[in-house]
C-alpha positions as a Markdown table, in Angstrom:
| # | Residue | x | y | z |
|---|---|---|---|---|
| 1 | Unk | 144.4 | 162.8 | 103.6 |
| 2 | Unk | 145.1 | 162.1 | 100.2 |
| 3 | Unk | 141.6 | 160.3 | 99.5 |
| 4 | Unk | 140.1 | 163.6 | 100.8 |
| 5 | Unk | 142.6 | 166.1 | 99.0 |
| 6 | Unk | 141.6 | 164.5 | 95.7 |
| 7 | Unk | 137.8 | 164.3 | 96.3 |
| 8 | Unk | 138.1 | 167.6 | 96.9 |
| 9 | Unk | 140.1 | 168.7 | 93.6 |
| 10 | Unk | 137.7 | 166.3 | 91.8 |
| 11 | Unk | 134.5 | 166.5 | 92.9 |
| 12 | Unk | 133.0 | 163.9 | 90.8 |
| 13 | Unk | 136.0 | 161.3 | 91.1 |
| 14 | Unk | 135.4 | 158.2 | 92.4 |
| 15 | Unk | 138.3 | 157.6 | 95.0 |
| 16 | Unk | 138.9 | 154.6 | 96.3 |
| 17 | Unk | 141.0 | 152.6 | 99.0 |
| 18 | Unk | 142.6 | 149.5 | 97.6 |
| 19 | Unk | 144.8 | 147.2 | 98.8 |
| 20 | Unk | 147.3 | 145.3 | 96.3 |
| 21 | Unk | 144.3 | 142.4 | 96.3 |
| 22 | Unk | 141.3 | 144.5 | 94.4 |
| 23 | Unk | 143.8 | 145.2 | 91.5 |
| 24 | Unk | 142.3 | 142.6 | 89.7 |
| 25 | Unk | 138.7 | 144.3 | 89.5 |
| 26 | Unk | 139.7 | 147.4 | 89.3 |
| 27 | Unk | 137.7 | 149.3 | 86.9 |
| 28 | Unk | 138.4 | 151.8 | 83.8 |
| 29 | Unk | 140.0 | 155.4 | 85.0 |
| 30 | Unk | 141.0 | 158.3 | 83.7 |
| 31 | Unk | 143.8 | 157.8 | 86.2 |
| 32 | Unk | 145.2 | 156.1 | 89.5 |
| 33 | Unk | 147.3 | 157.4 | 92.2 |
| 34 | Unk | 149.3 | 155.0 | 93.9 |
| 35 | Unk | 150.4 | 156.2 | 97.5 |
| 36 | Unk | 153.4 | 154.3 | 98.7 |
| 37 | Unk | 154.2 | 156.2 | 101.8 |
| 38 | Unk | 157.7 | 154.7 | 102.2 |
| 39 | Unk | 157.4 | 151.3 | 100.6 |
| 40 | Unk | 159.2 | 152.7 | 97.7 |
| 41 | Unk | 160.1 | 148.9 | 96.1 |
| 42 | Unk | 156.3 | 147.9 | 96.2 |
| 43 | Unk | 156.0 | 150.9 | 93.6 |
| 44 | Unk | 156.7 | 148.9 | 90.8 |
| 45 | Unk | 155.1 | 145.8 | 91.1 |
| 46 | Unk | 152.0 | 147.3 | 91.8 |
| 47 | Unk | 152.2 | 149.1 | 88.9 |
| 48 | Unk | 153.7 | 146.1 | 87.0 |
| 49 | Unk | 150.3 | 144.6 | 88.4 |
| 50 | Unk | 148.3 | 147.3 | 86.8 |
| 51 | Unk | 149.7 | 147.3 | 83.5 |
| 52 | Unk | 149.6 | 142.7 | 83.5 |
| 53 | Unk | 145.7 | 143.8 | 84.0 |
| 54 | Unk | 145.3 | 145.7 | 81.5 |
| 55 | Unk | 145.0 | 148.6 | 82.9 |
| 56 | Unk | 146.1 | 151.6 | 80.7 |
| 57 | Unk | 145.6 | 154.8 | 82.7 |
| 58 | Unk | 147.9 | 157.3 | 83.8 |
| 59 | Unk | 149.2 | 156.4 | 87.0 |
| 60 | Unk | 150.3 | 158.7 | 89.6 |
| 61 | Unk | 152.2 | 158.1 | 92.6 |
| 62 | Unk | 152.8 | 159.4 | 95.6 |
| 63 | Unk | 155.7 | 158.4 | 98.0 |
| 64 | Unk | 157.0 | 160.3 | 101.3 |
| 65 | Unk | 160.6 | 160.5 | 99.6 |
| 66 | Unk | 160.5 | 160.6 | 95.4 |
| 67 | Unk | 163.6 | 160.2 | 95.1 |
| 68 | Unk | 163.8 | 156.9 | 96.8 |
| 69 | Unk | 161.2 | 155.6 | 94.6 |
| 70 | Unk | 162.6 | 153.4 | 91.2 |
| 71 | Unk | 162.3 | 155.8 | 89.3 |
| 72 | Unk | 163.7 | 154.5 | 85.5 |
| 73 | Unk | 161.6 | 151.1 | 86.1 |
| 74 | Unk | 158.5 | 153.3 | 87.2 |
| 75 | Unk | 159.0 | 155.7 | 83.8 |
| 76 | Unk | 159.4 | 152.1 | 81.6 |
| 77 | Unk | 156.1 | 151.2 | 82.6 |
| 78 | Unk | 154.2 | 153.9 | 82.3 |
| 79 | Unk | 153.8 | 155.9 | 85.5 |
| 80 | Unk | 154.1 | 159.3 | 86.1 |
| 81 | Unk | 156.2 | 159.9 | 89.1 |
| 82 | Unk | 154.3 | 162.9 | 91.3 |
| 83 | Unk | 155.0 | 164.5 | 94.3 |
| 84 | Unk | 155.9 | 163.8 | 98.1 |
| 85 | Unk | 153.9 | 162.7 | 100.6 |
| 86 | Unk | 154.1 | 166.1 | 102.4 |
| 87 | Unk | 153.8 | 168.7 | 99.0 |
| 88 | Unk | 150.8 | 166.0 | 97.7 |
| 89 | Unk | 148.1 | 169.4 | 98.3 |
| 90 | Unk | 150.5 | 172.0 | 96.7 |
| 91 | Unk | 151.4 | 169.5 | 93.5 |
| 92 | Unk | 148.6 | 167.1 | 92.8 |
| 93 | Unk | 146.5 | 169.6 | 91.1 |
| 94 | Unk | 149.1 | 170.2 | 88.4 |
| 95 | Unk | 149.8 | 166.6 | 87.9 |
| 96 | Unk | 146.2 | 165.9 | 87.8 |
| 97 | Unk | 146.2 | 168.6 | 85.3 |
| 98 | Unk | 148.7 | 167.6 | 83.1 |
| 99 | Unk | 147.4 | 164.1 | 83.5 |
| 100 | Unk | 143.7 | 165.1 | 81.8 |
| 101 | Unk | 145.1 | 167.0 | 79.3 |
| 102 | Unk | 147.2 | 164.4 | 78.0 |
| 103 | Unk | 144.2 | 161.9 | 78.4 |
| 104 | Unk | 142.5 | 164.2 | 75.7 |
| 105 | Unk | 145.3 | 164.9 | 73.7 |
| 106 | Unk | 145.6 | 161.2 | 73.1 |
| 107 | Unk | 142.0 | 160.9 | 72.9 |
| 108 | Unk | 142.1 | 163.6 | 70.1 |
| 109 | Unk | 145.1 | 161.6 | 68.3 |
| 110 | Unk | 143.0 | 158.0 | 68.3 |
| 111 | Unk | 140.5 | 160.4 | 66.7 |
| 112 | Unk | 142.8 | 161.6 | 63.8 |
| 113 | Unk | 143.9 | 158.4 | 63.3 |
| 114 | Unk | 140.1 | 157.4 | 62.9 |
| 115 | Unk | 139.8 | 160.2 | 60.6 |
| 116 | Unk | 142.6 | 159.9 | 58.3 |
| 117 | Unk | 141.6 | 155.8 | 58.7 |
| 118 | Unk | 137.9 | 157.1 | 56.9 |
| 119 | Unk | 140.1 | 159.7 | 54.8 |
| 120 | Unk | 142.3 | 156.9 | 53.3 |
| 121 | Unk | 139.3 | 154.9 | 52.4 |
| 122 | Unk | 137.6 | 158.1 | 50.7 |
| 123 | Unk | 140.9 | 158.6 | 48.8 |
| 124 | Unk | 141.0 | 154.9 | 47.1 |
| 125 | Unk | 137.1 | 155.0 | 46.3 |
| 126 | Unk | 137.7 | 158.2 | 45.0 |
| 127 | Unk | 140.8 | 156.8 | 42.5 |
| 128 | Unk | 138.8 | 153.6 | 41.8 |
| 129 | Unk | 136.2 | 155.5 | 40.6 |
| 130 | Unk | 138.5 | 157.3 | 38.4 |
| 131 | Unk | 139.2 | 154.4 | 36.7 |
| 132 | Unk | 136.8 | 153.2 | 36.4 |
| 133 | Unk | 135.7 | 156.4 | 34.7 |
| 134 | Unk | 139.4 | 156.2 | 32.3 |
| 135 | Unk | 138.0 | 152.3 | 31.9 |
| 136 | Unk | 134.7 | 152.9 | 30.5 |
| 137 | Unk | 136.0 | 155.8 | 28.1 |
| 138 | Unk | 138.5 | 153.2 | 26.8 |
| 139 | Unk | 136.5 | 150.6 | 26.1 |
| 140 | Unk | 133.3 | 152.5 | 25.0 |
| 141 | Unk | 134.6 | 153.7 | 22.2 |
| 142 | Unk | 136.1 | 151.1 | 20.5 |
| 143 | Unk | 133.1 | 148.7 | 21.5 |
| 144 | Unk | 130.8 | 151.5 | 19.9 |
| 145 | Unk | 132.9 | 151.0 | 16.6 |
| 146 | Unk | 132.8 | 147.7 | 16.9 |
| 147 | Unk | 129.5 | 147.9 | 17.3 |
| 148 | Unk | 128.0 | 149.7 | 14.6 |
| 149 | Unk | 130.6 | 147.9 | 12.1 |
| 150 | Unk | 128.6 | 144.7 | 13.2 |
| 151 | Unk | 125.4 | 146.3 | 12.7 |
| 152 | Unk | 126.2 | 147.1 | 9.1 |
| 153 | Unk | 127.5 | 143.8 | 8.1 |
| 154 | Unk | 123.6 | 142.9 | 9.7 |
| 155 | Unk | 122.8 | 144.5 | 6.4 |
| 156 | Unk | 124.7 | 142.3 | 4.2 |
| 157 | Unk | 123.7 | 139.6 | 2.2 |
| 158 | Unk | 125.2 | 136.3 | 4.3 |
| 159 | Unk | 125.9 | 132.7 | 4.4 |
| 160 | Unk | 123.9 | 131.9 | 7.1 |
| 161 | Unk | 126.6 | 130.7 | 9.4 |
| 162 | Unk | 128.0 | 133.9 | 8.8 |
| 163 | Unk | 124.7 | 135.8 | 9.5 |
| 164 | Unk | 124.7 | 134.0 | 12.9 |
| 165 | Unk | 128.3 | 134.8 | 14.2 |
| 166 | Unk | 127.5 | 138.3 | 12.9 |
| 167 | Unk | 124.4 | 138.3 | 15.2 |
| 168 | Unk | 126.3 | 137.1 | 17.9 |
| 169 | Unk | 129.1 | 139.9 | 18.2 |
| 170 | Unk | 126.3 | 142.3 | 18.1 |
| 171 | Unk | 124.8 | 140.8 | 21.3 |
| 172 | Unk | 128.0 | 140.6 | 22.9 |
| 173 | Unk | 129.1 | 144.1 | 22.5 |
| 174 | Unk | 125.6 | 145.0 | 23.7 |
| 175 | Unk | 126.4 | 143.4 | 26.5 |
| 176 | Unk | 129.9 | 144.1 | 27.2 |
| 177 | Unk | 128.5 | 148.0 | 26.9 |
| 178 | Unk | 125.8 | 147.5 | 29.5 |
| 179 | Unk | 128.6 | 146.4 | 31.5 |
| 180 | Unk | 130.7 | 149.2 | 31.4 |
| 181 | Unk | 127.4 | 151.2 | 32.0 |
| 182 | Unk | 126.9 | 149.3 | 35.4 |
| 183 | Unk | 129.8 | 150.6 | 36.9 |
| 184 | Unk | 128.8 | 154.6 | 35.7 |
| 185 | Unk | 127.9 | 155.5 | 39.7 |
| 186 | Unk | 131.7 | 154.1 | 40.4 |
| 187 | Unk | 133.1 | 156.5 | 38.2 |
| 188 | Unk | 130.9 | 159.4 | 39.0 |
| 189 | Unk | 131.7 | 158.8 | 42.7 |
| 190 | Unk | 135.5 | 159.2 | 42.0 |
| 191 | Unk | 134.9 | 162.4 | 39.8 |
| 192 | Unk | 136.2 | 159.9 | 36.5 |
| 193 | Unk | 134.6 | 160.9 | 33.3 |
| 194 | Unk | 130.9 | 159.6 | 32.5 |
């Protein structure tokens, strides 16, 4: 009755009939109901069972008396606790119900956690870049002065040893400049000044 009630609420479910042996390859669902009847004990260690395989989904179950059923060690692992046998075609809709909606709440929230994953990432290339954009201000300006004050010592009359180390901190403020020019798309990226 129950394998037909739910095929019925959920046309395109795929019900099965399992015994406590295919646990073990029981495939991803949104959800399973467990129908004890009146083995109320069994409840949990099936369910333990589930949960040692991995399996995540909601599970529902369905017992002749609830309130015989153990409940607190049911709740600790996970399951929700649904109707009696006999109210099973009044009750399971709303379970089911409540069941799917939860699936896509939490599917929503691994999705904002995704997003604010991506949005956390934005936010530190975003203040690397402005850094790097406060970084290359910094050390433009006093590497153009440095700069140009070795150009026009260039223009001096030097000891040739002199002449040479002269030469030499003109080539390495060049490139110390280009440097600071390589990381210009950094900067831009994080809004930092060009």
């Amino acid at each position: 009755m129950l394998r037909d009630l739910v095929q019925t609420l959920v046309p395109q479910a795929r019900v099965d009939s399992a015994d406590t042996s295919v646990i073990r390859h029981l495939p991803p669902s949104h959800c399973v109901i467990l129908s004890v009847g009146q083995m109320y004990e069994s409840a949990e260690s099936v369910v333990r069972e589930l949960r040692a395989r991995g399996n995540a989904d909601d599970v529902l179950v369905v017992a002749d008396d609830v309130a015989l059923l153990p409940t607190t060690a049911l709740q600790r692992l996970g399951a929700r606790l649904a109707v009696a046998t006999n109210e099973v075609a009044t009750a399971l809709p709303a379970v089911l119900m409540e069941s799917l909606r939860d699936r896509a709440l939490r599917q929503a929230s691994d999705e904002a956690v995704q997003l604010q994953t991506a949005l956390r990432q934005v936010q530190a290339l975003i203040a690397a870049g402005q850094l790097a954009g406060r970084l290359q201000h910094r050390l433009n300006n006093p590497l153009a002065a440095l700069l140009a004050e070795a150009q026009l010592l260039e223009l001096e009359p030097l000891a040739p040893e002199v002449a040479a180390s002269v030469r030499r901190i003109v080539e390495l403020c060049r490139r110390v400049i280009d440097e600071t020019r390589s990381i210009d798309g950094l900067a831009n990226a994080g809004g930092g000044p060009a």
